[in-house]
C-alpha positions in Angstrom: -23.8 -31.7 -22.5 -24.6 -28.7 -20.0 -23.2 -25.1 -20.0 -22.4 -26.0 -16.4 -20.5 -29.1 -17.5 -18.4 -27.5 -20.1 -17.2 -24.5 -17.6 -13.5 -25.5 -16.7 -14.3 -23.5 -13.8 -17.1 -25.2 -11.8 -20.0 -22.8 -10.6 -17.7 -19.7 -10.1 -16.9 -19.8 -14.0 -14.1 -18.0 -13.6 -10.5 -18.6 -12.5 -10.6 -17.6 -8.8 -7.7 -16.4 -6.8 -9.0 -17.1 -3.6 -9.3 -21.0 -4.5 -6.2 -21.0 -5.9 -4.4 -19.9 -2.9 -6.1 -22.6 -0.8 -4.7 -25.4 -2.7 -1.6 -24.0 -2.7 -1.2 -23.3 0.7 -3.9 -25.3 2.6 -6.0 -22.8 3.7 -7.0 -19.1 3.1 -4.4 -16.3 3.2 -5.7 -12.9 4.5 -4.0 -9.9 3.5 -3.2 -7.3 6.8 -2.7 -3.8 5.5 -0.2 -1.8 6.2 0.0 2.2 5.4 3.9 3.3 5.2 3.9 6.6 4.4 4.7 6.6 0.5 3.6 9.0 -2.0 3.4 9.1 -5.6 5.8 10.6 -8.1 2.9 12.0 -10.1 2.1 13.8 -6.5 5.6 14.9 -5.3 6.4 16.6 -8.0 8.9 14.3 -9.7 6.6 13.2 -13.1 3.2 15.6 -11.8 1.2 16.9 -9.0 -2.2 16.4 -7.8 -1.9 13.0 -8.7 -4.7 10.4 -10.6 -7.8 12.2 -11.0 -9.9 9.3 -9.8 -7.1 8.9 -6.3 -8.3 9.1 -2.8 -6.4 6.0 -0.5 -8.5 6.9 2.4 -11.7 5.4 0.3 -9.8 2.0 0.6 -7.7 2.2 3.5 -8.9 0.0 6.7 -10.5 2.1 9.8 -7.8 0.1 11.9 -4.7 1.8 10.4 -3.3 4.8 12.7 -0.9 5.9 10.4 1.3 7.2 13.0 1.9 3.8 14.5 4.8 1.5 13.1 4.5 -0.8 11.1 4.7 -3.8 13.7 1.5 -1.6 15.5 -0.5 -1.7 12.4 0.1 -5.3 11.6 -1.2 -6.0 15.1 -4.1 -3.8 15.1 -4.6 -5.6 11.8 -4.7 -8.8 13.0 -6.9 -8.2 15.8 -9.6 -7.1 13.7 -9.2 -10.1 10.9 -9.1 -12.8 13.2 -12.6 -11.4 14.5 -13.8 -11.2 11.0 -12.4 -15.0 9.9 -11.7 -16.6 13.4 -9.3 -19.5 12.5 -7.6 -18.1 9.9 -3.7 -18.6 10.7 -2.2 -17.4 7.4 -1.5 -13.5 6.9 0.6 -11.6 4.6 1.5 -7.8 5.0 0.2 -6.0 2.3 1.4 -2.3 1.7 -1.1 -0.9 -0.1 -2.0 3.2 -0.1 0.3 5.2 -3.0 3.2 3.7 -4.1 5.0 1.3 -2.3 8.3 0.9 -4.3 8.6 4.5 -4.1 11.9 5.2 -1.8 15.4 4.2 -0.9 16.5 1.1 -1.3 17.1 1.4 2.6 14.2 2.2 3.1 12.1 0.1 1.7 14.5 -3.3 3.3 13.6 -1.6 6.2 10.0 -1.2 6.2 9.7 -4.8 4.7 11.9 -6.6 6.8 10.0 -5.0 10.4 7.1 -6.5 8.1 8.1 -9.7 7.9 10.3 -9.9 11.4 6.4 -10.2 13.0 5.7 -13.8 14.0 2.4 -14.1 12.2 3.4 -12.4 9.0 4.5 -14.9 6.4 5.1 -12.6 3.5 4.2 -9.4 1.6 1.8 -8.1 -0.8 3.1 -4.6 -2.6 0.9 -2.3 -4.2 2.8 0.3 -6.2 3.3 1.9 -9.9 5.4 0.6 -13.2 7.3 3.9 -13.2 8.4 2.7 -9.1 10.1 -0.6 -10.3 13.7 -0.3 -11.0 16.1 -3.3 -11.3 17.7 -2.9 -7.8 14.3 -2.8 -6.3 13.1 -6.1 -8.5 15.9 -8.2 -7.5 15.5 -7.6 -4.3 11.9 -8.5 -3.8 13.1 -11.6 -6.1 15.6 -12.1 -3.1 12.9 -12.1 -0.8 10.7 -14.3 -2.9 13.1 -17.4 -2.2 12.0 -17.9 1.8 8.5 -15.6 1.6 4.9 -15.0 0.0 5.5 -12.0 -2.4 3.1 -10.5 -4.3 4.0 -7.5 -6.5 0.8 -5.4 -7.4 0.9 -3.1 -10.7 -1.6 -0.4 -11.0 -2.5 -0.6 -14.7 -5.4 0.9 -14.5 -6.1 1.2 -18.6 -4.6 -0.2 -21.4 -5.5 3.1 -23.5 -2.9 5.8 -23.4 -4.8 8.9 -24.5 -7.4 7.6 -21.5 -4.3 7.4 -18.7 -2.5 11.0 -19.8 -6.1 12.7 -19.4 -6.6 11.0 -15.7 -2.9 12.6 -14.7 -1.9 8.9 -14.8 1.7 10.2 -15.5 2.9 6.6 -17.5 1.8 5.1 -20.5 0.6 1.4 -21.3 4.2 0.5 -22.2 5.9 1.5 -18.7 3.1 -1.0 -17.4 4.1 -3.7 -19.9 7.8 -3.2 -19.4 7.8 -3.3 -15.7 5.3 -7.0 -15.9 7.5 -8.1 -18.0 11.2 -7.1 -15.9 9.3 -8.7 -12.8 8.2 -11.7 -14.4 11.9 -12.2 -15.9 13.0 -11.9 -11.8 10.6 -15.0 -10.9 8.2 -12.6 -9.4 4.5 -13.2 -9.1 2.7 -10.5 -10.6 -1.2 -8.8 -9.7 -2.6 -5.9 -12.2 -5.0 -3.6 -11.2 -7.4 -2.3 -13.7 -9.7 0.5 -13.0 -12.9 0.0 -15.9 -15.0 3.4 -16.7 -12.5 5.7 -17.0 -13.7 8.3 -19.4 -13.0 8.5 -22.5 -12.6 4.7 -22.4 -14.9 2.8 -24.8 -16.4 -0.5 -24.5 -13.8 -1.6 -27.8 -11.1 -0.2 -25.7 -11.6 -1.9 -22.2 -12.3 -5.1 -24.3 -8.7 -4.9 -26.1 -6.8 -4.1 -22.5 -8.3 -8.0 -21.8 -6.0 -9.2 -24.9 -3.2 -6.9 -24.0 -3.1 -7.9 -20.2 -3.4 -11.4 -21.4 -0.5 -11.3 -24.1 1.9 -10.0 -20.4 3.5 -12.4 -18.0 0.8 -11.9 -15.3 -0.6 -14.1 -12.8 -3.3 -12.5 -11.4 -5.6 -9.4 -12.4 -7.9 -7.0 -9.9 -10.7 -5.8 -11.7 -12.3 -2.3 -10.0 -15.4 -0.5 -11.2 -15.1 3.5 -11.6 -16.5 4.8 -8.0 -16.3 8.6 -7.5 -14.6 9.2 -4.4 -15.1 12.5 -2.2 -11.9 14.6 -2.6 -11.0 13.4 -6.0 -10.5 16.1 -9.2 -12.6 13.4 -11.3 -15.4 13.5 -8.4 -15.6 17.6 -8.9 -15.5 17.6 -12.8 -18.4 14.9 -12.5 -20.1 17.5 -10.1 -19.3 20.2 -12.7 -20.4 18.3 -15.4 -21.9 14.7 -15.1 -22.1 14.2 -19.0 -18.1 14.3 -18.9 -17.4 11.4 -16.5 -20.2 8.4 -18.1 -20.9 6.2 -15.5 -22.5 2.4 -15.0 -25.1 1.0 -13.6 -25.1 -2.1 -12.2 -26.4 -4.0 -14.8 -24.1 -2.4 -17.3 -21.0 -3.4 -15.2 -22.0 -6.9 -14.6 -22.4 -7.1 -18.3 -19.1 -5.4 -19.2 -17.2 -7.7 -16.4 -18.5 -10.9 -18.1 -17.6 -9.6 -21.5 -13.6 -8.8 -20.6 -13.8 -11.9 -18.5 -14.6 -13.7 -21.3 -12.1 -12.4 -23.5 -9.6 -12.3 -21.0 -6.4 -15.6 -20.9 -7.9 -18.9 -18.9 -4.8 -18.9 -16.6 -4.9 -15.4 -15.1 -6.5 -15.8 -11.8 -8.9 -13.0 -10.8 -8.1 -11.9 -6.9 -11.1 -9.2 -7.6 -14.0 -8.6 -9.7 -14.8 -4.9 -8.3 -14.6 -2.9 -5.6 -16.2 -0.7 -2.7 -15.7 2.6 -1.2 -17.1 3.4 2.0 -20.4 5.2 1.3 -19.4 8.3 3.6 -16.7 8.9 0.9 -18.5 7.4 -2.2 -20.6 10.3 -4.5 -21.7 8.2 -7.4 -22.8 5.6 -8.8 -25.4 4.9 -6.6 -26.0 0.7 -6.7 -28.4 -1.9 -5.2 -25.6 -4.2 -5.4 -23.0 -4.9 -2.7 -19.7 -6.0 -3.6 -20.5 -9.1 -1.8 -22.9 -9.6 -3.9 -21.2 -8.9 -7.3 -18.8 -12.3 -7.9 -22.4 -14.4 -7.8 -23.6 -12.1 -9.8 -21.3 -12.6 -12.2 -21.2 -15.7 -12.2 -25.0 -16.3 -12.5 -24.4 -13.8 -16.0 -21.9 -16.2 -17.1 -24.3 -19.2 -16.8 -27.1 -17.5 -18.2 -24.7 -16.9 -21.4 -23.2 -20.5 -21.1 -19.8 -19.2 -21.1 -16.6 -18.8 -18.7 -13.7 -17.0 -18.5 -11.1 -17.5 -21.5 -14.7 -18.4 -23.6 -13.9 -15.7 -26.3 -9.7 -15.6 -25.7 -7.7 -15.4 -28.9 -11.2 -14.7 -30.8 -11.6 -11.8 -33.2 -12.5 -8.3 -30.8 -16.2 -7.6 -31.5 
């Protein structure tokens, strides 16, 4: 028998989002973002200031947003530029992503949602925010609005290492993340982790573990992001300052540490993102040959030179 025939996965070898949405839904489902005008309570003042050290939105904020537009404007604008990009594509869900989306009023944020959702072409939401941003009143009613709608509730993780978060000004530990997956799971909600690999002080032992902690929690889906210095960002200066402090990958050494926490990471988590891109006007280091387009077949070429899948080294002794 093959390595390609043993991969429960097909080609990709790994447990794709995007697949998975088309068979649930029939087609694909394009996220239009959507920039409120949260903040952070780790940049208002209420847990820190300044914020995470590696945290510039505008490196992955759309060039269509005008932030002073409402929401029902930016959804528009959105859409106008999508259905260039996939002509034909009829499903969209409004995804609130820059800072902390949960952050506010319970009034608030029905408000901002519902003008989301009122728009004809908007079938349901996508919510970027923080476990520290999630309390009960806030979970029940996105559980409420799960019953008719597309919700996705996306968790910023970032690391499963604690002393790793508190030196990035992350302002929670592992266990706010865990408790908030686990509260939202408990409401029926679909949940979407981010985590951000590179960090420094992180270790290759450590990164590998957060693929067995994420996997023990009630998640659905997981986006994995490569460290990128971003212009404006305190890590992007102490990396100036001192490049020894803030390690960083090349692209071979990423590919090979994405197919190692894929491997270890549960069989059932679908991966909605295997890395990310900054805009190279805003982008300082590393400096790749590899486009994020290009990454996932990377990956998955790794994967099949190794004869292994996602889930291939799940439950297995660390190493």
């Amino acid at each position: 028998m093959t390595a390609a025939a043993v991969s429960p996965f097909g080609l990709r070898r790994y447990n794709a989002w995007n697949e998975d949405v088309k068979v649930r839904y029939g087609a694909r489902v394009q996220k239009v973002s959507v920039e409120a005008g949260f903040t952070c309570p780790n940049r208002d003042g209420l847990v820190a200031t300044g914020g995470c050290t590696f945290c510039n939105n505008d490196g992955f904020t759309p060039l269509y947003l005008e932030r002073r537009q409402s929401v029902t404007q930016q959804i528009d604008a959105g859409l106008e530029f999508l259905l260039r990009r996939y002509p034909g594509t009829d499903r969209f869900i409004a995804y609130f992503q820059s800072y902390s989306n949960t952050y506010g009023e319970l009034q608030r944020l029905r408000s901002l949602y519902q003008e989301a959702l009122a728009h004809p072409q908007i079938r349901g939401l996508a919510i970027g925010t923080r476990p520290d941003c999630l309390g009960q009143p806030v979970l029940e009613y996105l559980a409420e609005l799960a019953r008719e709608h597309i919700i996705e509730l996306e968790i910023g993780v970032e690391s499963c290492n604690d002393a790793v978060l508190s030196s990035v000004n992350r302002g929670h530990d592992f266990a706010a993340s865990a408790d908030a997956i686990t509260r939202a799971a408990a409401q029926g909600l679909e949940v979407t982790a981010h985590m951000l690999l590179g960090l420094p002080g992180e270790s290759r032992e450590s990164m590998l573990d957060g693929a067995r902690k994420l996997s023990a929690l009630p998640i659905r889906a997981l986006k994995l992001h490569q460290l990128q210095l971003v212009r404006g960002t305190a890590l992007a200066r102490q990396w100036q300052c001192d490049p020894a402090s803030v390690p960083l990958f090349d692209e071979q050494e990423c590919i090979a540490l994405l197919c190692d926490f894929i491997e270890r990471l549960a069989p059932h988590i679908l991966l909605q993102r295997v890395g990310s891109e900054v805009p190279p006007s805003m982008k300082l280091a590393p400096v790749w040959n590899v486009r994020l387009s290009e990454l996932a077949p990377r990956i998955s070429a790794e994967l099949a030179r190794r004869g292994s899948w996602q889930g291939r080294r799940y439950g297995l002794v660390q190493d």
